[in-house]
C-alpha atoms as one frame of an Amber mdcrd trajectory, in Angstrom:
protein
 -32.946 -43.754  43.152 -36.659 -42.472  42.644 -36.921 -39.846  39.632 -40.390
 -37.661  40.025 -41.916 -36.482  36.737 -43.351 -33.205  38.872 -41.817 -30.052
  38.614 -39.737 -31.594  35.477 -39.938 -28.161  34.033 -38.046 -26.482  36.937
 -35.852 -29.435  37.573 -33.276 -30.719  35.052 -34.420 -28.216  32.534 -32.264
 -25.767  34.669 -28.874 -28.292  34.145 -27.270 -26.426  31.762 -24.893 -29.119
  30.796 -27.973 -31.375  29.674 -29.103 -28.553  26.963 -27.262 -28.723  23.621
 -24.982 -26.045  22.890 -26.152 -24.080  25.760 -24.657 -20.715  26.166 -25.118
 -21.088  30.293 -23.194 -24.079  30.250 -20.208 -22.739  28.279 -20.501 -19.941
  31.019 -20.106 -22.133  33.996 -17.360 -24.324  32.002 -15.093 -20.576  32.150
 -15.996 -20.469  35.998 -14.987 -23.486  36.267 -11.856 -22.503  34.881 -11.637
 -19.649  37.024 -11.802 -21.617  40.444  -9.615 -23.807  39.007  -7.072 -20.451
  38.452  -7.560 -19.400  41.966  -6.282 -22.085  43.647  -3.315 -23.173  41.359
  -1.497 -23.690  44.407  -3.846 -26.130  46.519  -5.788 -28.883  46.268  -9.402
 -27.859  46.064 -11.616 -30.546  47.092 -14.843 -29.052  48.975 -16.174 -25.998
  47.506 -18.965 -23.995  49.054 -21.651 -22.157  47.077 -23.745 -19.577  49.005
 -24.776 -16.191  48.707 -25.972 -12.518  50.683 -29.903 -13.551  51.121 -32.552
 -15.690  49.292 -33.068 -15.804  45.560 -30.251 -15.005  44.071 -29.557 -18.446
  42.418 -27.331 -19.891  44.676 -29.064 -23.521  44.268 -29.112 -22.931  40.609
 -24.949 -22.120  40.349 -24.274 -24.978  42.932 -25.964 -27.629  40.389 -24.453
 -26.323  37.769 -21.156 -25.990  39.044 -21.073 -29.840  40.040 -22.551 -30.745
  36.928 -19.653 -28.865  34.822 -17.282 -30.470  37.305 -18.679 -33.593  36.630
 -17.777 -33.589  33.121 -14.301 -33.209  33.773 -14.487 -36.868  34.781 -14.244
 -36.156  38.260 -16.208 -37.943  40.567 -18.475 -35.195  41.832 -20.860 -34.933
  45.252 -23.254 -32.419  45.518 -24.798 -32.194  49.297 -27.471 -30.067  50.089
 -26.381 -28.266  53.283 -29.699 -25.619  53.075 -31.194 -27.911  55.933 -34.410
 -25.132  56.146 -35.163 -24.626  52.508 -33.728 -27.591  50.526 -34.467 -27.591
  46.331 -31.673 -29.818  45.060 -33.560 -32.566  45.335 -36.332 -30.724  42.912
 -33.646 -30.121  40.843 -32.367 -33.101  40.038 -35.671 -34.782  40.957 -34.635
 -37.193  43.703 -36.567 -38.249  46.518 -35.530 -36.962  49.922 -36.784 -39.355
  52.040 -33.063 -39.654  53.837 -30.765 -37.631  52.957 -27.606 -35.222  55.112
 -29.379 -35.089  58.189 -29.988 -39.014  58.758 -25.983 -39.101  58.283 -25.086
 -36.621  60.774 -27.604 -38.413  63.466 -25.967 -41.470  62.626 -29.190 -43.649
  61.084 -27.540 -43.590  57.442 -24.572 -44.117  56.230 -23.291 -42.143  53.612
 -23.255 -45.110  50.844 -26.796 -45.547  51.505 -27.906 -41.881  51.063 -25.864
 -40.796  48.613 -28.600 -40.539  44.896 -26.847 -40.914  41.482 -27.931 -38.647
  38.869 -28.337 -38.965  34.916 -24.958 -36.671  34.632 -22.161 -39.281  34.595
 -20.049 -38.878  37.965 -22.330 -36.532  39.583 -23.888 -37.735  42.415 -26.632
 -36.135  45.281 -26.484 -36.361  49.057 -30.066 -34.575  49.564 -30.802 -32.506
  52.973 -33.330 -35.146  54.633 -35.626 -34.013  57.093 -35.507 -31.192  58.345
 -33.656 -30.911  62.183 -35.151 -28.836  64.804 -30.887 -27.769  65.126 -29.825
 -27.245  61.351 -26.920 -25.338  63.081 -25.845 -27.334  65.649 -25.806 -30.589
  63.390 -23.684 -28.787  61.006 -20.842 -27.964  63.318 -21.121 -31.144  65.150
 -17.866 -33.681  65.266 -20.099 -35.654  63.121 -20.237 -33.040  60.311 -16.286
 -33.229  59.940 -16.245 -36.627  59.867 -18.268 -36.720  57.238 -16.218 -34.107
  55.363 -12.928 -36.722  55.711 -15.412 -39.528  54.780 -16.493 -37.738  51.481
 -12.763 -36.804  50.625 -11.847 -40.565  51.008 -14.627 -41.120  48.266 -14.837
 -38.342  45.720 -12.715 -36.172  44.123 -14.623 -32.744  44.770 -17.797 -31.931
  46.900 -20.051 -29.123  46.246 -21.892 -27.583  49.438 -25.082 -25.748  48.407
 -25.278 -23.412  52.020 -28.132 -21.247  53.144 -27.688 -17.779  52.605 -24.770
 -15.596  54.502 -27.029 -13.475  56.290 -30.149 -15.312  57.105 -28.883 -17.873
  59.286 -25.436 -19.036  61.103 -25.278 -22.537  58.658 -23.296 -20.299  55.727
 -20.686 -19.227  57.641 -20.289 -22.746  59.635 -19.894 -24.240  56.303 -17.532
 -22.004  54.964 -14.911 -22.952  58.335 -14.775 -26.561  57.275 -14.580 -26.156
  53.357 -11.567 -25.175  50.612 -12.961 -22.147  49.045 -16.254 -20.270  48.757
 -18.041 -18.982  45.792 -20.604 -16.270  46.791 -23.453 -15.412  43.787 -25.340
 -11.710  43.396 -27.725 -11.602  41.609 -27.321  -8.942  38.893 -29.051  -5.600
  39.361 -30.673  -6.646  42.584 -28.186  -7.486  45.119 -26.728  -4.160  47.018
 -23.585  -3.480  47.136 -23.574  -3.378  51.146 -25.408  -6.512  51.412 -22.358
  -8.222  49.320 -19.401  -6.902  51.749 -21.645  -7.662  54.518 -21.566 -11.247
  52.957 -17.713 -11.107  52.166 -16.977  -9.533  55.995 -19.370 -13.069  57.120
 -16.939 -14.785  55.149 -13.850 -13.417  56.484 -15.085 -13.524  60.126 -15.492
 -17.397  59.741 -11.790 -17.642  58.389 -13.388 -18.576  54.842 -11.428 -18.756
  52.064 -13.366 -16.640  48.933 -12.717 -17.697  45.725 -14.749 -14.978  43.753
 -18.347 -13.768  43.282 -20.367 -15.398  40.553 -22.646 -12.638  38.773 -25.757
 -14.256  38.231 -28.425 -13.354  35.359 -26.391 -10.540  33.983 -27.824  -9.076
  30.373 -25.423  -9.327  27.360 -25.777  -6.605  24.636 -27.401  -9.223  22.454
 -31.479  -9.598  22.860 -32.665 -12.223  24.540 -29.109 -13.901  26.096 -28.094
 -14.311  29.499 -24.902 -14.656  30.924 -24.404 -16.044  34.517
């Protein structure tokens, strides 16, 4: 496991779990709660975090998700599926010399890829380098063995997807996984570019668990609820 000291102020600073008393954290713990609501009656083991386009925190949620997960004292994977534009590894500042892709191709095993980070029972499986076929590799046979393979080894994996309607890899994703969590991005995201999203979702045969509101205003100066 390699830590990198650049970018330290974008990385872990943006685990909300790792700030004391943090008012994010306490936000994620209810969503948390809420998936955990949603599917009462099955078990939940791969969720998928995505959301209509770029920027509108999806990264961001899907770390924080697995790291409030995590404290549940479940043991926790978070892969970064966003083959093309990969920041999890910045995140949590990993290297990502080897990471998904090297699995699916079959030169890494999972045990050798997989990063642990300073969140007890969270660990990383980082994108790796970047395919020429992000698409193909993540509907391959070899992706849904993987899937079974991560099941056998963790209680709950967290897939941070490329955006719904930029590329094909969202809606692939959200086939093989449990549930989906889609984020908008408060006061940005139209309101025909999220049912777009939601119809993507349906078309693949997805499973929705809700829509996570991200960087809403409170009342209060100066707090943010996401």
């Amino acid at each position: 496991m390699g830590f990198r000291k650049k970018k330290a102020k974008r990385g872990l600073a943006q685990i909300s779990v790792l700030q004391n008393k943090s008012l994010v954290a306490e936000q994620y713990r209810t969503i948390r709660t809420n998936i955990a609501f949603s599917s009462v009656q099955t078990n939940l083991r791969s969720i998928l975090v995505t959301s209509s386009v770029p920027g509108e925190g999806k990264s961001f949620s899907a770390a924080n998700l697995a790291a409030v997960f995590a404290q549940q004292e479940k043991k926790v994977l978070l892969v970064d599926a966003d083959l093309r534009k990969p920041t999890i590894h910045e995140t949590f500042q990993l290297e990502n010399v080897t990471g998904l892709t090297n699995v699916l191709v079959g030169t890494c095993s999972l045990s050798e890829t997989v990063q642990q980070t300073p969140i007890d029972n969270l660990y990383i499986l980082t994108s790796g380098p970047t395919p020429p076929n992000p698409a193909e590799l993540l509907s391959s046979k070899a992706m849904g063995d993987l899937i079974l393979d991560i099941y056998d080894q963790y209680s709950l994996v967290i897939f941070d997807s490329p955006p719904l309607l930029a590329v094909a890899d969202g809606q692939i994703l959200a086939n093989q996984t449990d549930g989906s969590v889609l984020v908008v991005l408060s006061g940005k995201t139209k309101i025909d570019t999220v049912q777009k999203a939601k119809d993507a979702l349906e078309q693949s045969k997805a499973k929705l668990l809700g829509a996570l509101l991200n960087k809403k205003k409170l009342k209060k100066p100066d707090l943010y609820s996401y």
